[in-house]
LUMMAR-11089 format. One record per residue (C-alpha): residue in one letter; x, y, z. Coordinates in nm, 2 decimals, decimal comma. Example, Ala and Ser with C-alpha at 12.3 -4.5 7.8 and 13.67 -1.06 7.14 Angstrom:
2
<site><fise>A</fise><east>1,23</east><north>-0,45</north><up>0,78</up></site>
<site><fise>S</fise><east>1,37</east><north>-0,11</north><up>0,71</up></site>
REM end
This chain:
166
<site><fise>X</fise><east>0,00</east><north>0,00</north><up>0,00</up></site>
<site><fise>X</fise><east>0,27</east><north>0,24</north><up>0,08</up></site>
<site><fise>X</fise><east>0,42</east><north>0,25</north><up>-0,27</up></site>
<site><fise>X</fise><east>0,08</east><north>0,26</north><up>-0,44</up></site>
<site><fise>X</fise><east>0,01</east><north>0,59</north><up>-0,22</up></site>
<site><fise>X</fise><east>0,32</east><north>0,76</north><up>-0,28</up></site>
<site><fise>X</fise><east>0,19</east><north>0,72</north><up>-0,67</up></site>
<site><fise>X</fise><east>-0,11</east><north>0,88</north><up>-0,57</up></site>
<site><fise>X</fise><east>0,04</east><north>1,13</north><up>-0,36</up></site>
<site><fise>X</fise><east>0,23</east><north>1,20</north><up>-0,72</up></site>
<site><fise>X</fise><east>-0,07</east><north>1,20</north><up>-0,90</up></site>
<site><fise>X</fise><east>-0,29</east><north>1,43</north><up>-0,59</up></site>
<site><fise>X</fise><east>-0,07</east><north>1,73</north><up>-0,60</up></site>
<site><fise>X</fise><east>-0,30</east><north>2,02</north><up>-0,61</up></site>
<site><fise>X</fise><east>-0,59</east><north>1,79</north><up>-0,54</up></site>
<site><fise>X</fise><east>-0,76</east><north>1,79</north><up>-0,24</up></site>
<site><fise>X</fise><east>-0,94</east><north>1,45</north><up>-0,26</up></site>
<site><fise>X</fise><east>-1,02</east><north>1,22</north><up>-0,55</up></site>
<site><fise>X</fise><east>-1,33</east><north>1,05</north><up>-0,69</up></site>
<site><fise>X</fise><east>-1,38</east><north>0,73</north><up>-0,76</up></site>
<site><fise>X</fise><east>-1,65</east><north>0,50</north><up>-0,89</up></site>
<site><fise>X</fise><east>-1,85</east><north>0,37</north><up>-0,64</up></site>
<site><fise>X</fise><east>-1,88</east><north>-0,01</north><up>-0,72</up></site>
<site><fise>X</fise><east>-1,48</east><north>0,02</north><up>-0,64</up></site>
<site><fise>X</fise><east>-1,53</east><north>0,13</north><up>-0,25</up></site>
<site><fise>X</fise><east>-1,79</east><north>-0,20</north><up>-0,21</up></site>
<site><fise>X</fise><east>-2,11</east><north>-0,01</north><up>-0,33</up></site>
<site><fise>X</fise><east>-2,35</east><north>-0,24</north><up>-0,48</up></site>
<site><fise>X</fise><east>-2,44</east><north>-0,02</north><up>-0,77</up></site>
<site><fise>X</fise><east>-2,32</east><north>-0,20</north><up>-1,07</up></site>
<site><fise>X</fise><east>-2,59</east><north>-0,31</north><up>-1,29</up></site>
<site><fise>X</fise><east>-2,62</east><north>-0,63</north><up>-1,21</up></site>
<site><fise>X</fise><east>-2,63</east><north>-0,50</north><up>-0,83</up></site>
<site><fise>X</fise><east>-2,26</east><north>-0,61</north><up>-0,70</up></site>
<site><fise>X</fise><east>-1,98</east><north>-0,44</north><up>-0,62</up></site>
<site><fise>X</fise><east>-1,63</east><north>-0,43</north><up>-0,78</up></site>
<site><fise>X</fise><east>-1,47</east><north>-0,36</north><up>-0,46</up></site>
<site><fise>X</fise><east>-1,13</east><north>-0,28</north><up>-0,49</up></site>
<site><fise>X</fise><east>-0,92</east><north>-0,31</north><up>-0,17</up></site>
<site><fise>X</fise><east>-0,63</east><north>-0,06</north><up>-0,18</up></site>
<site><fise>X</fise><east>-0,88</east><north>0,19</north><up>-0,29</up></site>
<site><fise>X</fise><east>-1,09</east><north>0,13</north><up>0,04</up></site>
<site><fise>X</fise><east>-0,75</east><north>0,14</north><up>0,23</up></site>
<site><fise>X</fise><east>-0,65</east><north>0,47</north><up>0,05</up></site>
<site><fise>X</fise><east>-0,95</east><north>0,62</north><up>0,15</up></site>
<site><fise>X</fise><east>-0,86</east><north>0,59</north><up>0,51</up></site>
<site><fise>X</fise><east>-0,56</east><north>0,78</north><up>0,44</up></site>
<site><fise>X</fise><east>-0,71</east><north>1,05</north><up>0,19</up></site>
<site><fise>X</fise><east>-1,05</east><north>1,21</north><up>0,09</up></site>
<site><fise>X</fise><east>-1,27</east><north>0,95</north><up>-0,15</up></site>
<site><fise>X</fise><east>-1,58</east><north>1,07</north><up>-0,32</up></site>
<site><fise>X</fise><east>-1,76</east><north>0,80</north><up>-0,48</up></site>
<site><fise>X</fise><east>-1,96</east><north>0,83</north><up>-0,72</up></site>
<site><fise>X</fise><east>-2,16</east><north>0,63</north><up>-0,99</up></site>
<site><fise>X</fise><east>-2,29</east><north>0,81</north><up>-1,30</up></site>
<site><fise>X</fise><east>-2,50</east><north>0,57</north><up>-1,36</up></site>
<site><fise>X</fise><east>-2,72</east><north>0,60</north><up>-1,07</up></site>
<site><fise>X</fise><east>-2,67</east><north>0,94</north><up>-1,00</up></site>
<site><fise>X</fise><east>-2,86</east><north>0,97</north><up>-1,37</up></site>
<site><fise>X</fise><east>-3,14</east><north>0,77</north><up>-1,26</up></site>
<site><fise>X</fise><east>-3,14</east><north>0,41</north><up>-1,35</up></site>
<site><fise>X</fise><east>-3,19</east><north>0,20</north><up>-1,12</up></site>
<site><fise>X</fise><east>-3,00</east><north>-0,10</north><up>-0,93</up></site>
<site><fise>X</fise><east>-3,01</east><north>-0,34</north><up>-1,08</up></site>
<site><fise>X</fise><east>-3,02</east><north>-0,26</north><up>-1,42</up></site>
<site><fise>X</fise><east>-3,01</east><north>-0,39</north><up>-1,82</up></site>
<site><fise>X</fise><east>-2,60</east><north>-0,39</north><up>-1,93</up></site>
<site><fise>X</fise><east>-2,54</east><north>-0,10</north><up>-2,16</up></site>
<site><fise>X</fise><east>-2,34</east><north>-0,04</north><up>-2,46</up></site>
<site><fise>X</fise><east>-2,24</east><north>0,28</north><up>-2,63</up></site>
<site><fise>X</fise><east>-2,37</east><north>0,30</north><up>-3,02</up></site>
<site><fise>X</fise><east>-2,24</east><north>0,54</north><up>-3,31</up></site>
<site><fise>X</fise><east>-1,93</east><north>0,61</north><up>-3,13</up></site>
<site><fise>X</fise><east>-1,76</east><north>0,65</north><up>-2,78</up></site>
<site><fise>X</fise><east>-1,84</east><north>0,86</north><up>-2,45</up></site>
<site><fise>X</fise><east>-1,71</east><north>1,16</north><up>-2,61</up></site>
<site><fise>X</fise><east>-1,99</east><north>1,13</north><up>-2,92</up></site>
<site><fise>X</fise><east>-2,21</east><north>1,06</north><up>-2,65</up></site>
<site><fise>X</fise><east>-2,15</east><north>1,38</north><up>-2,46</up></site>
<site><fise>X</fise><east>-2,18</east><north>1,59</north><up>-2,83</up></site>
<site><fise>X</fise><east>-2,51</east><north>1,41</north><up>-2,90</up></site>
<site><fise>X</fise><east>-2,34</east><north>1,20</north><up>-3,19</up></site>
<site><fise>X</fise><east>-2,40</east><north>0,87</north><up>-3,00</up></site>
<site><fise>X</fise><east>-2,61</east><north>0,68</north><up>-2,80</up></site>
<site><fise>X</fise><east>-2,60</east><north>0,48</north><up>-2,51</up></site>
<site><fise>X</fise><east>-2,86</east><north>0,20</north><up>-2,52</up></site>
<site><fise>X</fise><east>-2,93</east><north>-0,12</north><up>-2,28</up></site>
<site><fise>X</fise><east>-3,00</east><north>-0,46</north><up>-2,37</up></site>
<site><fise>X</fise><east>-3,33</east><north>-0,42</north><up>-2,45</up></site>
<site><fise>X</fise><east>-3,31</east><north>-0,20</north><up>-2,71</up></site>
<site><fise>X</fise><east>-3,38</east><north>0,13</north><up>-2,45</up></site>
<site><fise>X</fise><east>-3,18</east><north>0,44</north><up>-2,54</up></site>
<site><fise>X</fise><east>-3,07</east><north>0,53</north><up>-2,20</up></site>
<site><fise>X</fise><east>-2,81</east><north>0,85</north><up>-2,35</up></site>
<site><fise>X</fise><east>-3,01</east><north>1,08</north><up>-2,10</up></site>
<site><fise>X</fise><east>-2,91</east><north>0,89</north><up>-1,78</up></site>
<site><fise>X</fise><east>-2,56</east><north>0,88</north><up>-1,84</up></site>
<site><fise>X</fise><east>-2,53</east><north>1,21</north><up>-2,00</up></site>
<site><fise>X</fise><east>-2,70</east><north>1,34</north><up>-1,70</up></site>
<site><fise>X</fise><east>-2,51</east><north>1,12</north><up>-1,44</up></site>
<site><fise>X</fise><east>-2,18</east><north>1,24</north><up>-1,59</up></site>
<site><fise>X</fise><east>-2,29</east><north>1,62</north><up>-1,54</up></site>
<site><fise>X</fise><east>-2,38</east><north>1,54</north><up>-1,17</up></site>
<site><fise>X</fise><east>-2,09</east><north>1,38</north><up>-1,10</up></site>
<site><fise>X</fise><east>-1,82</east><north>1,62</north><up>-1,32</up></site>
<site><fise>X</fise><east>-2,03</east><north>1,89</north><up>-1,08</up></site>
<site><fise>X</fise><east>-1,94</east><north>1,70</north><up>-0,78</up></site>
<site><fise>X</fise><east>-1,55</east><north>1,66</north><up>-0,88</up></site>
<site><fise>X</fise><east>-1,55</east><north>2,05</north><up>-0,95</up></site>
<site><fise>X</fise><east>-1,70</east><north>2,14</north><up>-0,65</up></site>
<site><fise>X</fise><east>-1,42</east><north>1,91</north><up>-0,44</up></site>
<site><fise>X</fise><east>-1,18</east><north>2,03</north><up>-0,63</up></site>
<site><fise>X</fise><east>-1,08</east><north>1,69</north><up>-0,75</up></site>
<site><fise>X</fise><east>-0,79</east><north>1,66</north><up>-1,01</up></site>
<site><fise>X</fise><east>-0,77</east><north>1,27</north><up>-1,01</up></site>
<site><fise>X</fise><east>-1,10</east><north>1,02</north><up>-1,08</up></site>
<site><fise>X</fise><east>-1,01</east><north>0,62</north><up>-1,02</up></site>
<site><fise>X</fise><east>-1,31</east><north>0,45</north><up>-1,21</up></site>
<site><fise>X</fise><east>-1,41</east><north>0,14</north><up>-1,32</up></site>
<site><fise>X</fise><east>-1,27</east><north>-0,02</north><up>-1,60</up></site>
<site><fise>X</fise><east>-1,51</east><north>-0,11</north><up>-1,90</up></site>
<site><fise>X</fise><east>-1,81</east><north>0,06</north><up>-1,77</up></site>
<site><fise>X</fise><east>-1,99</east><north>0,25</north><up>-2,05</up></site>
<site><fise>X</fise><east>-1,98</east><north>0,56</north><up>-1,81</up></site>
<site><fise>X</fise><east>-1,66</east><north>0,53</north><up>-1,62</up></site>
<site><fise>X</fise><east>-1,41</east><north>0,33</north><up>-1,84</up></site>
<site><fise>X</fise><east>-1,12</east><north>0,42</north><up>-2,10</up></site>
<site><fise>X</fise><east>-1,18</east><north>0,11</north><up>-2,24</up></site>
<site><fise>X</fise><east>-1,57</east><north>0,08</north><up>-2,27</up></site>
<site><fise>X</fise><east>-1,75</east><north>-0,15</north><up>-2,47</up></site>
<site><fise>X</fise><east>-1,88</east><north>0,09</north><up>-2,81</up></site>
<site><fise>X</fise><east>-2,05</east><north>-0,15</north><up>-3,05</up></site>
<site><fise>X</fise><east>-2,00</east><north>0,08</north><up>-3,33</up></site>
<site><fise>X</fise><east>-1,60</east><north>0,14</north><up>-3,37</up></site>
<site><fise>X</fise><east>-1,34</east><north>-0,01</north><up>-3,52</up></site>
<site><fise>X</fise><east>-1,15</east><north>-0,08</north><up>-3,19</up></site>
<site><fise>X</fise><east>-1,44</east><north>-0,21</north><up>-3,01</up></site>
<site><fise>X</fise><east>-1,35</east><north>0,06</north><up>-2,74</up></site>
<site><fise>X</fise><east>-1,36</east><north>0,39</north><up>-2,65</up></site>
<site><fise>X</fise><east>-1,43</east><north>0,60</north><up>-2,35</up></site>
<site><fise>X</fise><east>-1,72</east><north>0,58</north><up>-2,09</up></site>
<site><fise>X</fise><east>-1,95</east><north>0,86</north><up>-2,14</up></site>
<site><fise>X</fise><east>-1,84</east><north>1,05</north><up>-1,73</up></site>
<site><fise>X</fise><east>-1,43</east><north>0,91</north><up>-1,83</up></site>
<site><fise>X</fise><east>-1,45</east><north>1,14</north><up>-2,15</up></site>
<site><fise>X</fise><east>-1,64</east><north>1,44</north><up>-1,98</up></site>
<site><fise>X</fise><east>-1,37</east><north>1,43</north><up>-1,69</up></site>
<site><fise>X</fise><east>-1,10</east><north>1,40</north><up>-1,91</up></site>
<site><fise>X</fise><east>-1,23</east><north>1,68</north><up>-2,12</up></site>
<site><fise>X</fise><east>-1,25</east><north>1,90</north><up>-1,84</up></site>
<site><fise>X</fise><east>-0,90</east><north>1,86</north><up>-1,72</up></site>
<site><fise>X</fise><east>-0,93</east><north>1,54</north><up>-1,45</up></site>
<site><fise>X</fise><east>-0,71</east><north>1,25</north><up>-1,50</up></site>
<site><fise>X</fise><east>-0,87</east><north>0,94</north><up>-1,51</up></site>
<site><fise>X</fise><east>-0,67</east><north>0,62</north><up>-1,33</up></site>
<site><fise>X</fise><east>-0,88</east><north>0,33</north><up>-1,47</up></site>
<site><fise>X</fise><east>-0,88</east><north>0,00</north><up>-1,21</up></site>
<site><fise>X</fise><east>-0,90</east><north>-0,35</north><up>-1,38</up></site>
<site><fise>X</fise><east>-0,84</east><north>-0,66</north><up>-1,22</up></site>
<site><fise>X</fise><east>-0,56</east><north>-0,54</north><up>-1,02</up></site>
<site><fise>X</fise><east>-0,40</east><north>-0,33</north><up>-1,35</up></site>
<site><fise>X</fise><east>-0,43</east><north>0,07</north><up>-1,38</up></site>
<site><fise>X</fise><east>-0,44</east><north>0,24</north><up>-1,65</up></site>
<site><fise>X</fise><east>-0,37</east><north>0,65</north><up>-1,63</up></site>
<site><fise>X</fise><east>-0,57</east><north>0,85</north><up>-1,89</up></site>
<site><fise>X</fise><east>-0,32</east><north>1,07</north><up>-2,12</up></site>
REM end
């Protein structure tokens, strides 16, 4: 734990706290209504300010939920109305996340955060969500390319991996 937080303390300078997606610090609020708990995270948390958060539900849907995929492009379509984000039963769910991302990017601001750790594929939080539509078969999460865009670094967790957003 002590070398991960000196990486964070790194990556924290100017930052008073950090958010992070919520499944990560044990909140069942994935959409199948676990948790993606990820234990340094909870530790670190102990140490520094956490604000969880997930888009997802801060949009709206509910827990659980139908899995989503990203259509037409990535988060960053999404954001500029060029894409959708739509469940497995055909629902176009773009409002929820869309809105979820603006609650949450309001959240970060009004923390001060510099430094998200979210969720790794997660059509709202991940750098590598799933988006049906492009080449890559990835892309941004809808709230990963609004943070990003608005100057917060994104550390994406993923079984045990991190991934820092450029």
């Amino acid at each position: 734990m002590r070398k991960q937080s000196s990486l964070y303390d790194n990556m924290l300078k100017g930052s008073p706290c950090l958010v992070a997606s919520a499944c990560l610090l044990g909140n069942r609020c994935r959409y199948d209504g676990c948790d993606s708990m990820c234990p340094d995270l909870v530790a670190l948390s102990e140490i520094i300010p956490v604000i969880p958060v997930c888009p997802e539900v801060m949009g709206g849907l509910p827990v659980p939920r139908h899995p989503a995929n990203i259509f037409n492009g990535d988060g960053y379509d999404v954001i500029s109305g060029r894409a959708e984000v739509v469940n497995s039963e055909g629902e176009d769910v773009t409002d929820a996340f869309v809105r979820g991302a603006f609650n949450a990017l309001c959240i970060a601001r009004l923390r001060g955060a510099k430094l998200a750790l979210m969720k790794s594929r997660s059509p709202s939080c991940g750098l590598k969500a799933s988006c049906q539509d492009k080449s890559s078969g990835t892309g941004a999460g809808v709230t990963a390319a609004l943070f990003a865009a608005n100057g917060i670094k994104i550390l994406e967790l993923d079984r045990g991996e991190a991934f820092l957003s450029s």
